[in-house]
C-alpha positions as a Markdown table, in Angstrom:
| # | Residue | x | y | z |
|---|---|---|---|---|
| 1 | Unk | 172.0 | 156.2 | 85.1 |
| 2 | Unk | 168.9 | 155.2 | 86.9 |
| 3 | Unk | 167.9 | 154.7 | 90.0 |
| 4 | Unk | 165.4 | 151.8 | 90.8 |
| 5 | Unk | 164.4 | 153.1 | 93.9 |
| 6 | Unk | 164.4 | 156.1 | 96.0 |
| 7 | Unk | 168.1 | 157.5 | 97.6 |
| 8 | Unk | 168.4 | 156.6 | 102.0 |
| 9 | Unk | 166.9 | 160.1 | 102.1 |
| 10 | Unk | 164.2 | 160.1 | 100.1 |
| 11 | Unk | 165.1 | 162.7 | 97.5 |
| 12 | Unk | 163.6 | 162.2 | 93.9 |
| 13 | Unk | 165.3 | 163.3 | 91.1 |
| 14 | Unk | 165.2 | 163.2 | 87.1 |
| 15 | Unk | 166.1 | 159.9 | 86.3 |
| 16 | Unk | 164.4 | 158.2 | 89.2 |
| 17 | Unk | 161.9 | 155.3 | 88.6 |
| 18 | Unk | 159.2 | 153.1 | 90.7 |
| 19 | Unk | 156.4 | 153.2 | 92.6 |
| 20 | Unk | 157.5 | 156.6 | 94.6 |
| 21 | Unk | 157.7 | 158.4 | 91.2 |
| 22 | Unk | 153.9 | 157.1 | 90.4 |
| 23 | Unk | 152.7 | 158.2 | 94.0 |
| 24 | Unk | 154.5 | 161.9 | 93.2 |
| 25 | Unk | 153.3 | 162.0 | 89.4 |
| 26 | Unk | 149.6 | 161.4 | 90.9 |
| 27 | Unk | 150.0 | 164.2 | 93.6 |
| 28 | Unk | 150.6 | 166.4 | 91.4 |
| 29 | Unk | 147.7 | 165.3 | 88.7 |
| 30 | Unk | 145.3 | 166.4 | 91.3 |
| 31 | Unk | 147.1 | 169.9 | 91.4 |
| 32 | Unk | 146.7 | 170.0 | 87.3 |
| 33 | Unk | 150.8 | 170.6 | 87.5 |
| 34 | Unk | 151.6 | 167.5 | 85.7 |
| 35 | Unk | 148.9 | 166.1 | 82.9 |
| 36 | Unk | 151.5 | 162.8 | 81.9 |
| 37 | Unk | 151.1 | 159.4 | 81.9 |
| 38 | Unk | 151.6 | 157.9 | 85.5 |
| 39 | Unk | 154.8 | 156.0 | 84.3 |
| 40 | Unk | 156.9 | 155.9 | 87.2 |
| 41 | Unk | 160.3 | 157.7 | 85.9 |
| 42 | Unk | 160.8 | 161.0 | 86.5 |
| 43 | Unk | 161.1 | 162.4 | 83.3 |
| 44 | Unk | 161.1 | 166.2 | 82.4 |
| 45 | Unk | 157.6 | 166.3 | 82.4 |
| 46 | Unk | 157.9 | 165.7 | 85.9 |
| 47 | Unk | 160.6 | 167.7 | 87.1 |
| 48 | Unk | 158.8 | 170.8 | 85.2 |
| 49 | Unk | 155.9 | 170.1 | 87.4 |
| 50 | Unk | 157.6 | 170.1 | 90.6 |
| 51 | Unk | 159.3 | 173.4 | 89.5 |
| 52 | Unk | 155.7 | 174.7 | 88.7 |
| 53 | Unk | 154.9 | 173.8 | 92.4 |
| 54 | Unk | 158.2 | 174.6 | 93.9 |
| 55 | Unk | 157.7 | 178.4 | 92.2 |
| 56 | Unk | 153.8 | 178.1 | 93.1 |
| 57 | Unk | 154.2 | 177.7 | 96.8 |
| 58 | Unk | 157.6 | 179.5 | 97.3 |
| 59 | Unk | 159.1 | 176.3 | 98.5 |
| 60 | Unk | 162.8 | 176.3 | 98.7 |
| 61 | Unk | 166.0 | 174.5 | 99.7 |
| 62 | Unk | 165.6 | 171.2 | 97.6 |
| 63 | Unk | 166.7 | 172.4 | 94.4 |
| 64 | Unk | 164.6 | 173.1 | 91.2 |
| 65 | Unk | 162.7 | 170.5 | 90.0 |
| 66 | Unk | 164.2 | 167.8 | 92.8 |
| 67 | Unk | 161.1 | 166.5 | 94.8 |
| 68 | Unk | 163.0 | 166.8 | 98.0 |
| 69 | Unk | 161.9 | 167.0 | 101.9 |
| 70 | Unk | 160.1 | 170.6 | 102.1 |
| 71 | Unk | 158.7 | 169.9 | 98.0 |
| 72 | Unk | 157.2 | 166.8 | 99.6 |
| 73 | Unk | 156.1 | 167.9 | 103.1 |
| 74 | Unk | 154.7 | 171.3 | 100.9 |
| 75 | Unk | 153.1 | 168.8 | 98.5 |
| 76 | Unk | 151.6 | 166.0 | 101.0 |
| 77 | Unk | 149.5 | 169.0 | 102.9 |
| 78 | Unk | 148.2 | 169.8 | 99.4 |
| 79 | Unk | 147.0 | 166.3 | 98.2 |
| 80 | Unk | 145.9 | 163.3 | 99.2 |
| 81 | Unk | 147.5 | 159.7 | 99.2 |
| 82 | Unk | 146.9 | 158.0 | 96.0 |
């Protein structure tokens, strides 16, 4: 099942699609983690890149691969806004 837009507390997960996705997909092609297409669902490709990050940076508590509140707080002082 997926979701067309992002959960009341802004958790992204596999299986998550829109505009969020494409704004985390594009943080993380300026870190070289995730070389995809900037397609909007969070696919494997992008969950493996947020674990590459998550592991990267030490950042914990979200869950692997879930582009949570510390991932994205972690990930926002590393990048800019698309």
């Amino acid at each position: 099942m997926e979701s067309a837009t992002p959960r009341a507390d802004g958790v992204l997960r596999r299986g998550d699609k829109g505009p969020e996705v494409e704004e985390l997909q594009q943080r993380l092609q300026q870190l070289y983690l995730y070389m995809g297409r900037t397609h909007g669902r969070y696919d494997t490709q992008v969950a493996d890149a947020v674990t590459r990050f998550q592991y990267a940076r030490g950042t914990q508590g979200d869950g692997e691969g879930v582009y949570g509140k510390r991932t994205r707080a972690a990930l926002e002082r590393e990048t800019r806004e698309p």
